[in-house]
PDB file as gemmi writes it, atoms N, CA and C in Angstrom:
CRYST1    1.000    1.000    1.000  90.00  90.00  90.00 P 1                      
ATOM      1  N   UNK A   1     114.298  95.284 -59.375  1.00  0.00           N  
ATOM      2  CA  UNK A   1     114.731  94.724 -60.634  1.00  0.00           C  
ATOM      3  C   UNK A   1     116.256  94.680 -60.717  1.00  0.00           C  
ATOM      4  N   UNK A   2     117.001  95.950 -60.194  1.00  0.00           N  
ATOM      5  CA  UNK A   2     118.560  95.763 -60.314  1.00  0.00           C  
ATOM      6  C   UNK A   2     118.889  94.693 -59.423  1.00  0.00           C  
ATOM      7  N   UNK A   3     118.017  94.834 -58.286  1.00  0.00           N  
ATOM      8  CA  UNK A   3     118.926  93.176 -57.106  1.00  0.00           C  
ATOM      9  C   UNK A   3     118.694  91.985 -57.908  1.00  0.00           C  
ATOM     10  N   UNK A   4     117.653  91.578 -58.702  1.00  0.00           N  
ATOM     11  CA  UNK A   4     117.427  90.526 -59.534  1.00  0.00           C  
ATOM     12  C   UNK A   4     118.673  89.937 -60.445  1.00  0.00           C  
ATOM     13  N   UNK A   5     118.703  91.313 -60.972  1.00  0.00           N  
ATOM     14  CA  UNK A   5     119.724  91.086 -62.190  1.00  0.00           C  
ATOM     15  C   UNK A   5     121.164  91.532 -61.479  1.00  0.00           C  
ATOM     16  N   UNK A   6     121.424  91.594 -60.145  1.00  0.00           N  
ATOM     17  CA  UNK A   6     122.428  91.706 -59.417  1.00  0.00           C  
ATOM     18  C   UNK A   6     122.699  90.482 -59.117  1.00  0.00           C  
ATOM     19  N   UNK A   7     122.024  89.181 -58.746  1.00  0.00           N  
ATOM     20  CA  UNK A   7     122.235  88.578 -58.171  1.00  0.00           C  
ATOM     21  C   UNK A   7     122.037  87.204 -59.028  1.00  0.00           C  
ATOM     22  N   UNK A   8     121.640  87.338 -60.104  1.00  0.00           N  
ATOM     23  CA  UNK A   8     121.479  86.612 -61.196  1.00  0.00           C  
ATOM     24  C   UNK A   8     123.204  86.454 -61.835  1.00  0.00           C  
ATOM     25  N   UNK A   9     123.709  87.969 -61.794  1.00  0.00           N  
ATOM     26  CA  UNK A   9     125.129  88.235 -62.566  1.00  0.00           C  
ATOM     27  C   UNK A   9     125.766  87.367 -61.272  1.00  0.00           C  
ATOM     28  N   UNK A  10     126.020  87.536 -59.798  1.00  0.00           N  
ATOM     29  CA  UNK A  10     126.871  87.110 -58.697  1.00  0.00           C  
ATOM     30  C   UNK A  10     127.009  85.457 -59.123  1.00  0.00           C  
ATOM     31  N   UNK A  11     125.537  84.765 -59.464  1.00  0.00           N  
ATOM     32  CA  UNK A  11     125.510  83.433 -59.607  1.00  0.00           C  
ATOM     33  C   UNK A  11     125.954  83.185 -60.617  1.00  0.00           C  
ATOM     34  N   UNK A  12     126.249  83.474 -61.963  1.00  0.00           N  
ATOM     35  CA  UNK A  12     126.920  82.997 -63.077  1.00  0.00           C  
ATOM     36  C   UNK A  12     127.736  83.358 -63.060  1.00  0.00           C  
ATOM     37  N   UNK A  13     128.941  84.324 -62.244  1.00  0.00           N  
ATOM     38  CA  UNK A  13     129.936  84.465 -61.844  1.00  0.00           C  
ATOM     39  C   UNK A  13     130.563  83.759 -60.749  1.00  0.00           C  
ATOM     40  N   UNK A  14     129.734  83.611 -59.817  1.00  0.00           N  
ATOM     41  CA  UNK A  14     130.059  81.991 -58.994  1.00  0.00           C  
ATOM     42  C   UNK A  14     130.414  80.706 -59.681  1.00  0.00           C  
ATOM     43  N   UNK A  15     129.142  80.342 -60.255  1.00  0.00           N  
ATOM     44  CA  UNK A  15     128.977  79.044 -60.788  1.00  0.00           C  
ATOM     45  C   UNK A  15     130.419  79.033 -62.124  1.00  0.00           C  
ATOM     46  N   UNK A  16     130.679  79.802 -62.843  1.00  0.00           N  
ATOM     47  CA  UNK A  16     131.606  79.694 -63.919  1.00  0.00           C  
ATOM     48  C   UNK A  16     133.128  79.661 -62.786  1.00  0.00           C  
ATOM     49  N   UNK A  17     133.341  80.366 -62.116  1.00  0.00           N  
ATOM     50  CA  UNK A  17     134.675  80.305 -61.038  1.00  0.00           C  
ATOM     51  C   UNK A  17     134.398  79.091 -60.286  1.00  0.00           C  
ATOM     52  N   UNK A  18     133.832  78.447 -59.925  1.00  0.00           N  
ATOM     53  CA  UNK A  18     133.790  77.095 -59.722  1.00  0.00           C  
ATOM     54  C   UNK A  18     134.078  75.857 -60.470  1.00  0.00           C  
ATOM     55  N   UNK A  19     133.330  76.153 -61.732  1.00  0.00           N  
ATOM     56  CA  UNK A  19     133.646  75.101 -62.998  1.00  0.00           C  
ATOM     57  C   UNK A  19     135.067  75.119 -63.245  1.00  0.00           C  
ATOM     58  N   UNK A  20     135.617  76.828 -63.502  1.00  0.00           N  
ATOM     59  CA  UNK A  20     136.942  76.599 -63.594  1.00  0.00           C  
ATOM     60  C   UNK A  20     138.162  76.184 -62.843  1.00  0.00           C  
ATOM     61  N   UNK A  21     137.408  76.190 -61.013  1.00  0.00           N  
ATOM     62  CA  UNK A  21     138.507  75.659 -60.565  1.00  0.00           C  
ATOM     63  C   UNK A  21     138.593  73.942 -60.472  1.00  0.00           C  
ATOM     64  N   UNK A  22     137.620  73.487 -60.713  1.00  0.00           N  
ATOM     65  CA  UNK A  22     137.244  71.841 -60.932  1.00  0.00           C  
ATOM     66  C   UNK A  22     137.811  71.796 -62.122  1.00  0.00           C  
ATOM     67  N   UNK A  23     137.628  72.060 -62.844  1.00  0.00           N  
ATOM     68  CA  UNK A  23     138.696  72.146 -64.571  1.00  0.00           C  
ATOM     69  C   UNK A  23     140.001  72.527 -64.056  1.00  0.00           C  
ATOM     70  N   UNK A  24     140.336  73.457 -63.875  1.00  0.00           N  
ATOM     71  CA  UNK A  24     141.731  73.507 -63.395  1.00  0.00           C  
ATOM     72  C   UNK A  24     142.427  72.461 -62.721  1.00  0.00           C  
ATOM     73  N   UNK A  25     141.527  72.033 -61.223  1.00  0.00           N  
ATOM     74  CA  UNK A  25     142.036  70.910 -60.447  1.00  0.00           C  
ATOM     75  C   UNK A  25     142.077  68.905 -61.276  1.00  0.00           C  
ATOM     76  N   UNK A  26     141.510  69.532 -62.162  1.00  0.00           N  
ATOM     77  CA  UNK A  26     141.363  68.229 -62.686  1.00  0.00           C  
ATOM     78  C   UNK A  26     142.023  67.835 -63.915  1.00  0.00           C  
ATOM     79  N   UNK A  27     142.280  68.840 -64.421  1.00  0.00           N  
ATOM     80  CA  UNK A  27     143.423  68.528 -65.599  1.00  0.00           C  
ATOM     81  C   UNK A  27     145.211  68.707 -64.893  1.00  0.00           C  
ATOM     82  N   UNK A  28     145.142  69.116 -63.291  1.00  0.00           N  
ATOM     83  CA  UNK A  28     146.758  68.872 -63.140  1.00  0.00           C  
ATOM     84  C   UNK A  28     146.450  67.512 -62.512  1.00  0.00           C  
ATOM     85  N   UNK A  29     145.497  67.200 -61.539  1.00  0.00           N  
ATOM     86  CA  UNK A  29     145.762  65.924 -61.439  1.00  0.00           C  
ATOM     87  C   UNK A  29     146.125  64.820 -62.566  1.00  0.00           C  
ATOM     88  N   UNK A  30     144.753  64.698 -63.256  1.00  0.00           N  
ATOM     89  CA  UNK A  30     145.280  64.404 -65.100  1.00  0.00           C  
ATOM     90  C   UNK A  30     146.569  64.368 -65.659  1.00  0.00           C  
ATOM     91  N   UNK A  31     147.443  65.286 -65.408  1.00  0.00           N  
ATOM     92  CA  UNK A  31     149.007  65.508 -65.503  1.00  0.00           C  
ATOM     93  C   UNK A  31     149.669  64.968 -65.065  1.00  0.00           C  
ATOM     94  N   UNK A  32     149.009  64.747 -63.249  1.00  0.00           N  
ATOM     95  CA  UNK A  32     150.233  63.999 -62.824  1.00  0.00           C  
ATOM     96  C   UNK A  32     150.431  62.852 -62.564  1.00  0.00           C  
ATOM     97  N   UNK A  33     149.368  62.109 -62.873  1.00  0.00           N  
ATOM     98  CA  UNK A  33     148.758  60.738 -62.746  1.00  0.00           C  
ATOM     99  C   UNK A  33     149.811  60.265 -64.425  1.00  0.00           C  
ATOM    100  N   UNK A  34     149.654  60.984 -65.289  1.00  0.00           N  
ATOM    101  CA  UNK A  34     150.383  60.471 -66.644  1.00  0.00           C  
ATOM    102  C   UNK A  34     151.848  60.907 -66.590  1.00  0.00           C  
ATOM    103  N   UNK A  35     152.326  62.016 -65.495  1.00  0.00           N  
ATOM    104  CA  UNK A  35     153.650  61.978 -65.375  1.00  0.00           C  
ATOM    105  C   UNK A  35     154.307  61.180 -64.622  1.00  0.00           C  
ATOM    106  N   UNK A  36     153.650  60.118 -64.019  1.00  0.00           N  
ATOM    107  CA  UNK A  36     153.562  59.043 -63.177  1.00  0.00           C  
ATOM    108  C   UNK A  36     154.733  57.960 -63.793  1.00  0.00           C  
ATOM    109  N   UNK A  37     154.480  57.809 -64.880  1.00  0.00           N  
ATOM    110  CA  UNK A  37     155.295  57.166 -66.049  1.00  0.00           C  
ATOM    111  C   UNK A  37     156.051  57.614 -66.952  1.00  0.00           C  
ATOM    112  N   UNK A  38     156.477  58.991 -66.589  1.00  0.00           N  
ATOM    113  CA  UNK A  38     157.508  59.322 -67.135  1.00  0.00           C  
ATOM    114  C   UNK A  38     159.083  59.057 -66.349  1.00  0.00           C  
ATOM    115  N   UNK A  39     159.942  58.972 -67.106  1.00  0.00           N  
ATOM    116  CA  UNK A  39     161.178  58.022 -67.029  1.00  0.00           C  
ATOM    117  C   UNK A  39     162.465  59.154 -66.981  1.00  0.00           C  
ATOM    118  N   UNK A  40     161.955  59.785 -65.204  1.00  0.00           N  
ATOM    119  CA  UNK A  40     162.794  60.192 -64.905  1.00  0.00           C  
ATOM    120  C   UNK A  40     164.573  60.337 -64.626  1.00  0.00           C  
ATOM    121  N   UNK A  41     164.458  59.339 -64.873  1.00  0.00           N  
ATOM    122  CA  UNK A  41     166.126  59.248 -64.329  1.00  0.00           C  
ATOM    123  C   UNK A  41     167.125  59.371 -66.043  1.00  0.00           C  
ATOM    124  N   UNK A  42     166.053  59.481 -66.781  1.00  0.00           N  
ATOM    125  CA  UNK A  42     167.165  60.034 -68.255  1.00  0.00           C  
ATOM    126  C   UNK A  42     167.318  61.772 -67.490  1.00  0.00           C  
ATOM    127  N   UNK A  43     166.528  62.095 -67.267  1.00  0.00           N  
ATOM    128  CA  UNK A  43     166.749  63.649 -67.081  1.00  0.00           C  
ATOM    129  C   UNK A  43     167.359  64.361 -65.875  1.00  0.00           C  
ATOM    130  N   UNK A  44     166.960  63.412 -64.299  1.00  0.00           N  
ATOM    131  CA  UNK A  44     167.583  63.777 -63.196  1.00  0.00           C  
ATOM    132  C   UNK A  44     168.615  62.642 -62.651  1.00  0.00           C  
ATOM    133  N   UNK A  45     169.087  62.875 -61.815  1.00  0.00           N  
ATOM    134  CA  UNK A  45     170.477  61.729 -61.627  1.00  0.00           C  
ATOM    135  C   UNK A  45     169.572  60.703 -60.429  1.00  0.00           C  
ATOM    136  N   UNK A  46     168.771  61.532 -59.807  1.00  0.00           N  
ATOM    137  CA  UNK A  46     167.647  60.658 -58.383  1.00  0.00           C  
ATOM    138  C   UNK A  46     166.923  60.825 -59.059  1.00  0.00           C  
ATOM    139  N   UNK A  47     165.891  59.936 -59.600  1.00  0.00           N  
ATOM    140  CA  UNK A  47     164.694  60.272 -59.788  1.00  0.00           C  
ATOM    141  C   UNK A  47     163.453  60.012 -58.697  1.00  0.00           C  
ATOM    142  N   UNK A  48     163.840  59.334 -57.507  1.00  0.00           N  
ATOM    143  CA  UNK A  48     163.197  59.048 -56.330  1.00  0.00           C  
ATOM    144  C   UNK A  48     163.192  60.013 -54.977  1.00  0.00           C  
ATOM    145  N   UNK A  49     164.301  61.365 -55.202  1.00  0.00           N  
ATOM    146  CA  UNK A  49     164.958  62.064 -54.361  1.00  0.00           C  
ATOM    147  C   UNK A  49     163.693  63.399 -54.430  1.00  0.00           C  
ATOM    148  N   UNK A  50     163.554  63.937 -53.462  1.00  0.00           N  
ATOM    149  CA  UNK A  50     162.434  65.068 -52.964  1.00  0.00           C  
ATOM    150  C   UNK A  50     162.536  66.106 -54.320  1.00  0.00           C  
ATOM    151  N   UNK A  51     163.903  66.479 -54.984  1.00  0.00           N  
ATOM    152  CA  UNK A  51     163.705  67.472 -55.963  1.00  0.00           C  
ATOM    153  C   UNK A  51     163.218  67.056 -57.492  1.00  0.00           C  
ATOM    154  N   UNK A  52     163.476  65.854 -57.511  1.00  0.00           N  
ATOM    155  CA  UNK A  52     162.675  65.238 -58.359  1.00  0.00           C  
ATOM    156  C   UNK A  52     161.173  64.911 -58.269  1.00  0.00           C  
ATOM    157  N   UNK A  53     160.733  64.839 -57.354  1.00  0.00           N  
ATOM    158  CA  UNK A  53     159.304  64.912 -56.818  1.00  0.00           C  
ATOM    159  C   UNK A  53     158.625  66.043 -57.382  1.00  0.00           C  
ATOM    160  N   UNK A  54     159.064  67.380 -56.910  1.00  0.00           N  
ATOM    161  CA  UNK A  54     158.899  69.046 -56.845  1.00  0.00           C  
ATOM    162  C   UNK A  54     159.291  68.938 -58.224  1.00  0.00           C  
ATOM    163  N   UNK A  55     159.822  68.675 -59.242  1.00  0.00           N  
ATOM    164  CA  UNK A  55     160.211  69.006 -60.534  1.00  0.00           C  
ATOM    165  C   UNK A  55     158.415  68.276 -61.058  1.00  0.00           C  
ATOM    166  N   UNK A  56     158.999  67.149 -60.779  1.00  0.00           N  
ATOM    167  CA  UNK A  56     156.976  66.352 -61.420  1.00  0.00           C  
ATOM    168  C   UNK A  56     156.215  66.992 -61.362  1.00  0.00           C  
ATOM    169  N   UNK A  57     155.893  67.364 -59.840  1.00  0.00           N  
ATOM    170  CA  UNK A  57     154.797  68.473 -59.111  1.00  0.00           C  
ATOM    171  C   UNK A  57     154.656  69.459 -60.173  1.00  0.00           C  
ATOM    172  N   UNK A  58     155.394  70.058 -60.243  1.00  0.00           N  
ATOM    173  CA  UNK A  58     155.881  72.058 -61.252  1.00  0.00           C  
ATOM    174  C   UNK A  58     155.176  71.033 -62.464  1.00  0.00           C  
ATOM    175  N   UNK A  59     156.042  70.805 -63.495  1.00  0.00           N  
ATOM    176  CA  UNK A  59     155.853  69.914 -64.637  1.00  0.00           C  
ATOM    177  C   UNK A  59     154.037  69.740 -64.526  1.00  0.00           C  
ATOM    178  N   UNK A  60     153.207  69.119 -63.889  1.00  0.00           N  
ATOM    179  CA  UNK A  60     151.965  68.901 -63.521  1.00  0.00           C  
ATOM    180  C   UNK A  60     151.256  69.775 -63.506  1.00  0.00           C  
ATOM    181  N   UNK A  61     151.310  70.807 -62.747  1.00  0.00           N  
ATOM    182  CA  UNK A  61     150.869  72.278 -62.894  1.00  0.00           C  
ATOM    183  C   UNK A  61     150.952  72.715 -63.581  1.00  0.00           C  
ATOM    184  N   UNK A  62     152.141  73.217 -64.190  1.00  0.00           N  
ATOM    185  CA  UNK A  62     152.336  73.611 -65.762  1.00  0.00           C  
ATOM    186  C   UNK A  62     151.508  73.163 -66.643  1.00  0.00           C  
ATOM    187  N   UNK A  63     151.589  71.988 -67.105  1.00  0.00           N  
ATOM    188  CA  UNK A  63     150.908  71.299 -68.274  1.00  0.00           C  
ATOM    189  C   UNK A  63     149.463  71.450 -67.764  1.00  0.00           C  
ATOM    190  N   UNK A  64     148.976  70.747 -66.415  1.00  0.00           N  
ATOM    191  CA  UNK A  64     147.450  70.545 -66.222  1.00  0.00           C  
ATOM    192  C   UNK A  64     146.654  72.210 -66.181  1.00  0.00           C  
ATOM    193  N   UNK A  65     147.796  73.558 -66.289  1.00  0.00           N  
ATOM    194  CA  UNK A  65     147.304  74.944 -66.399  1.00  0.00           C  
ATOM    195  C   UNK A  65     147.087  75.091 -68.125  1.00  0.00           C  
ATOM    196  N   UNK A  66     147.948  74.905 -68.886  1.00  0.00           N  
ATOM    197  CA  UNK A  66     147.956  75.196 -69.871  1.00  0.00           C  
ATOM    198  C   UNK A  66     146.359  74.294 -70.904  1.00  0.00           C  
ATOM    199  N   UNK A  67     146.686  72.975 -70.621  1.00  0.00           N  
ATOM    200  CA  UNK A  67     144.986  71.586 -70.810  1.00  0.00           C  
ATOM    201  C   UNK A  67     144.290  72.466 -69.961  1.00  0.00           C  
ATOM    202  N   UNK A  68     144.005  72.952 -69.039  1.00  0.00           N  
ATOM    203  CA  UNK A  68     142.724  73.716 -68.154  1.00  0.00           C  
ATOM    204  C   UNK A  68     142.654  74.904 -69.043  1.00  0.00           C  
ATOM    205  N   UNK A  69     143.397  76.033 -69.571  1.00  0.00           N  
ATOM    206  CA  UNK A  69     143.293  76.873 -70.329  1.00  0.00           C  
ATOM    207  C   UNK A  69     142.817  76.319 -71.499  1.00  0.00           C  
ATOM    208  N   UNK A  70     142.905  75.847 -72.395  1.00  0.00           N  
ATOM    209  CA  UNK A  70     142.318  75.078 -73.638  1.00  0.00           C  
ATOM    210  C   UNK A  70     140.830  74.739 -73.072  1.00  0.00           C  
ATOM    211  N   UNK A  71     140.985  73.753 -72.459  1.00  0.00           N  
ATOM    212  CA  UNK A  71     139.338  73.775 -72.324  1.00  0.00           C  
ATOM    213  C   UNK A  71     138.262  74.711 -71.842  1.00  0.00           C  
ATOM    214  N   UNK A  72     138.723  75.548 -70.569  1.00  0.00           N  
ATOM    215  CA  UNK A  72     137.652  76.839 -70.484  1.00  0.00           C  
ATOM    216  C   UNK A  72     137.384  77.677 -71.707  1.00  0.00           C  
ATOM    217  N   UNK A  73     138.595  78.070 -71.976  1.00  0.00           N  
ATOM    218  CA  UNK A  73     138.564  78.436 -73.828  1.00  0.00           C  
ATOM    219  C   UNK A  73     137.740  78.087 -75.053  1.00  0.00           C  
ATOM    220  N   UNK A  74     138.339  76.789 -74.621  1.00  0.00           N  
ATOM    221  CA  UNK A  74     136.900  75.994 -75.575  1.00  0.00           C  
ATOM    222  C   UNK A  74     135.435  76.441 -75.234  1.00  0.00           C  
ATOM    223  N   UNK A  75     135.368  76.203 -73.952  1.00  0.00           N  
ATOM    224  CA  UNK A  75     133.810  75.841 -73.345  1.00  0.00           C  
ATOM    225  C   UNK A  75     133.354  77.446 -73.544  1.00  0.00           C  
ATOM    226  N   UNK A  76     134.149  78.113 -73.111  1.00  0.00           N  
ATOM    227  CA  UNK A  76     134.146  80.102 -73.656  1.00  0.00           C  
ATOM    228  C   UNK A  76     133.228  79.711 -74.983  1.00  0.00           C  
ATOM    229  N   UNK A  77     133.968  79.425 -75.884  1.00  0.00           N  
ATOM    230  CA  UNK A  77     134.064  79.670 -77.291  1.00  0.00           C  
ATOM    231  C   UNK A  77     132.520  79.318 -77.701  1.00  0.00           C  
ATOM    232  N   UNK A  78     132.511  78.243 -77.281  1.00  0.00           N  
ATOM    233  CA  UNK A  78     130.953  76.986 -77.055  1.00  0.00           C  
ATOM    234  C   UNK A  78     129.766  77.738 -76.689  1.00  0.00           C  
ATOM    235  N   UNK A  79     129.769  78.639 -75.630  1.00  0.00           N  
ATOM    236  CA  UNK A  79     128.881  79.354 -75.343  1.00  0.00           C  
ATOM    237  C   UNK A  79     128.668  80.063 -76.094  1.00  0.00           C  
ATOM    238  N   UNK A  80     129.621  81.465 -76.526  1.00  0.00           N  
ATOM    239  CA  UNK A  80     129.292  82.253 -77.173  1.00  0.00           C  
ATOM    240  C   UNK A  80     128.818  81.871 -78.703  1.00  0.00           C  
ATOM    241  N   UNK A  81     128.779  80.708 -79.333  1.00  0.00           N  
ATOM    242  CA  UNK A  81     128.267  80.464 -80.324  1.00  0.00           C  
ATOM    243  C   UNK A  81     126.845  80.941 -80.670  1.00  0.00           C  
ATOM    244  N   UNK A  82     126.313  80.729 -79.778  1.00  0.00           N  
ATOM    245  CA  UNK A  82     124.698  80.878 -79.629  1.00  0.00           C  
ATOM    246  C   UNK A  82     124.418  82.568 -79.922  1.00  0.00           C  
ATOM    247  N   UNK A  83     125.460  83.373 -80.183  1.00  0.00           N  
ATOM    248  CA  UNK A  83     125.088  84.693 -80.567  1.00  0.00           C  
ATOM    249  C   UNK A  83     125.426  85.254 -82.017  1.00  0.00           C  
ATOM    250  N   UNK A  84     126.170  84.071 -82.234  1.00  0.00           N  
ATOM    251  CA  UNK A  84     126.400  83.633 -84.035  1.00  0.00           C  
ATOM    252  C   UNK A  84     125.389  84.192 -84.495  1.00  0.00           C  
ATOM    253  N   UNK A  85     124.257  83.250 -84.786  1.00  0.00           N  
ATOM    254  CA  UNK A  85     123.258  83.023 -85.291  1.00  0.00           C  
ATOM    255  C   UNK A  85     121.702  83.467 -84.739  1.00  0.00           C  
TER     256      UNK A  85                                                      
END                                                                             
C-alpha cells in the first residue's frame, strides 16, 4: 500500500514539474517573439550588435519567468479550490 501511494505521489510530482517547465518554456518564448518588436535603438546605440541580442534574451527570461509564475500560481490556486467547498 505505501509503494502505491509512493508512486502515485512520484507521478504527480513528475507530471506537475513537467507542466511547469512547458509553462515556463513557453511564456519566455511568448516574450521573445513580442520583444521582437520592440524598438531597440531608443535604448541601445546598436540595436543589431551581439549585446543587444543578450539584453532581449535576459529581458525574455525575465518577463516570460515572472507570466510563467502568474500562471502556475493561478493553475495552483485552481486546483486547490476544490477543497473550498
Amino acid at each position: 500500500m505505501d509503494q502505491l501511494l509512493n508512486d502515485q505521489v512520484n507521478q504527480a510530482i513528475s507530471t506537475n514539474s513537467l507542466i511547469a517547465m512547458i509553462i515556463s518554456l513557453s511564456c519566455i518564448a511568448i516574450a521573445w517573439w513580442s520583444l521582437q518588436h520592440l524598438k531597440l535603438d531608443l535604448i541601445v546605440k546598436h540595436p543589431k550588435s551581439a549585446q543587444a541580442r543578450m539584453l532581449q534574451l535576459l529581458l525574455a527570461i525575465v518577463l516570460g519567468h515572472f507570466v510563467s509564475d502568474f500562471v502556475l500560481e493561478y493553475l495552483s490556486w485552481t486546483q486547490m479550490l476544490k477543497y473550498l467547498f
